[in-house]
C-alpha positions as CSV (number, residue, x, y, z in Angstrom):
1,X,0.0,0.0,0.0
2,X,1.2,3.2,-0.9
3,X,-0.1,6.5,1.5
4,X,0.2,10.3,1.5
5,X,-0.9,13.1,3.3
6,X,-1.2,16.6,3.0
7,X,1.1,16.9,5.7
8,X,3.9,14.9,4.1
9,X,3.6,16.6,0.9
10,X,2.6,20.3,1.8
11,X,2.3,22.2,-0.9
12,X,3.8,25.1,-2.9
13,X,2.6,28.7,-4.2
14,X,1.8,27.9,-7.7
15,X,-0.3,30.4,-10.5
16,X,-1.7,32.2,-7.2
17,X,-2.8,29.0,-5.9
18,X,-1.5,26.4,-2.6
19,X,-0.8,23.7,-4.7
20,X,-0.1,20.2,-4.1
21,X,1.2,17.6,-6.3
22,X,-0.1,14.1,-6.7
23,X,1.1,12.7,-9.9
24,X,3.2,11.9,-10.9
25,X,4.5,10.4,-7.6
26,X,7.9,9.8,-7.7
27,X,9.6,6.2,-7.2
28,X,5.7,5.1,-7.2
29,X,4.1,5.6,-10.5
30,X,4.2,8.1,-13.6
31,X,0.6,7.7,-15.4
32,X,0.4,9.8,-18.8
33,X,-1.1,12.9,-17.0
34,X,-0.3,15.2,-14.0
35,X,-2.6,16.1,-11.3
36,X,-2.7,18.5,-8.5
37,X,-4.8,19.8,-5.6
38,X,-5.3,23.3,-5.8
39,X,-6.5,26.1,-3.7
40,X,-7.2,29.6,-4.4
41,X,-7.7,32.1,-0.9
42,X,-10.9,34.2,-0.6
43,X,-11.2,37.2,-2.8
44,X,-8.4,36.2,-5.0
45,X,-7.8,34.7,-8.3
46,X,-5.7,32.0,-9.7
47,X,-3.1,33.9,-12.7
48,X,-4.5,33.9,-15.7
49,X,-2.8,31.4,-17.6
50,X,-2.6,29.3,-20.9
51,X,-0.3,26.0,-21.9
52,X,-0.2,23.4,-23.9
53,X,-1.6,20.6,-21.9
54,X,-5.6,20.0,-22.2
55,X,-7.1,20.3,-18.5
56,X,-9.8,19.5,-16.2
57,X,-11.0,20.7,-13.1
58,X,-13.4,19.3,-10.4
59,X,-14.8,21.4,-8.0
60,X,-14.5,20.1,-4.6
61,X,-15.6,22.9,-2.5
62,X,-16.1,27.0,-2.9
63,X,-18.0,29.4,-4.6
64,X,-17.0,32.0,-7.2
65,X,-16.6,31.3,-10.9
66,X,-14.6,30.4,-13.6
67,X,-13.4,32.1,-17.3
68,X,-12.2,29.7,-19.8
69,X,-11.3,31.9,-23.1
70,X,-14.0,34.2,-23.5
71,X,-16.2,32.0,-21.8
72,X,-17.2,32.8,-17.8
73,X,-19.1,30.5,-15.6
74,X,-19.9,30.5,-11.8
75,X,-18.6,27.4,-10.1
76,X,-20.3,24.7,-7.9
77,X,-19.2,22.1,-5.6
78,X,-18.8,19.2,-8.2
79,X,-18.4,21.2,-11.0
80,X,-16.1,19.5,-13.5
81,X,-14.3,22.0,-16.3
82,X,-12.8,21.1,-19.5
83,X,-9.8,23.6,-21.1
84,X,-8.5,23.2,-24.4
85,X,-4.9,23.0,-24.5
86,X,-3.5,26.7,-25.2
87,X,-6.6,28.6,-23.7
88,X,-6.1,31.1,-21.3
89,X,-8.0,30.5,-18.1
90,X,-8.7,32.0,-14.6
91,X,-10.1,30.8,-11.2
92,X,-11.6,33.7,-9.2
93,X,-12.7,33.2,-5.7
94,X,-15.5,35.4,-4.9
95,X,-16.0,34.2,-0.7
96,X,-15.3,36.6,1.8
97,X,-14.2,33.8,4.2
98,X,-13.8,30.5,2.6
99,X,-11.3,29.2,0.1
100,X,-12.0,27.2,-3.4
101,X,-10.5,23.9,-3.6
102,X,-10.5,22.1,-6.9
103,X,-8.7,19.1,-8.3
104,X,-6.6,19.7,-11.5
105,X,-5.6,17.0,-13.7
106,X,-3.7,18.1,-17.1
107,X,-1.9,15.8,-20.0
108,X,-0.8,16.3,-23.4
109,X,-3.9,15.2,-26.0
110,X,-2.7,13.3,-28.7
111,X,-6.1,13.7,-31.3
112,X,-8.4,16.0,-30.5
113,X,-11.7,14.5,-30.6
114,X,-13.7,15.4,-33.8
């Protein structure tokens, strides 16, 4: 069995955000995509950003809302979010008190779907 913790791995300032790796996890496993926990403190926003690597994330908890290209949506608790690969994109946390927590997982797409 093979355990972490958010205390083991703490996390890093990342894009605005607390950020904490999952994969890959090194000496464990290296699947074909990355993912990370991210957080993003009330009233701020994550830096608007764009790269190459298609991305999704899921909602765990927060409110506030999300612009994806010229596209803006208000988030929920389960949310999921798809972004194109090379599409600028921003996380904005609109609580007072409480932070956004969301899981981002991001690869390289081979095909884009048709």
């Amino acid at each position: 069995m093979y355990v972490r913790t958010s205390v083991e791995d703490g996390s890093i300032r990342k894009n605005n955000c607390d950020v904490r790796q999952l994969y890959p996890w090194e000496n464990v496993v290296t699947p074909p995509w990355n993912s990370t926990i991210c957080v993003v403190h009330p009233r701020e926003s994550s830096a608007a950003h764009s790269h190459g690597m298609d991305e999704t994330f899921i909602i765990l908890s927060g409110t506030g809302h999300v612009q994806i290209g010229d596209e803006r949506r208000d988030i929920a608790e389960g949310d999921v979010f798809y972004i194109p690969g090379d599409t600028n994109h921003i996380l904005t946390n609109t609580s007072d008190s409480k932070p956004v927590k969301f899981v981002s997982i991001y690869w390289t797409q081979g095909a884009k779907a048709g």
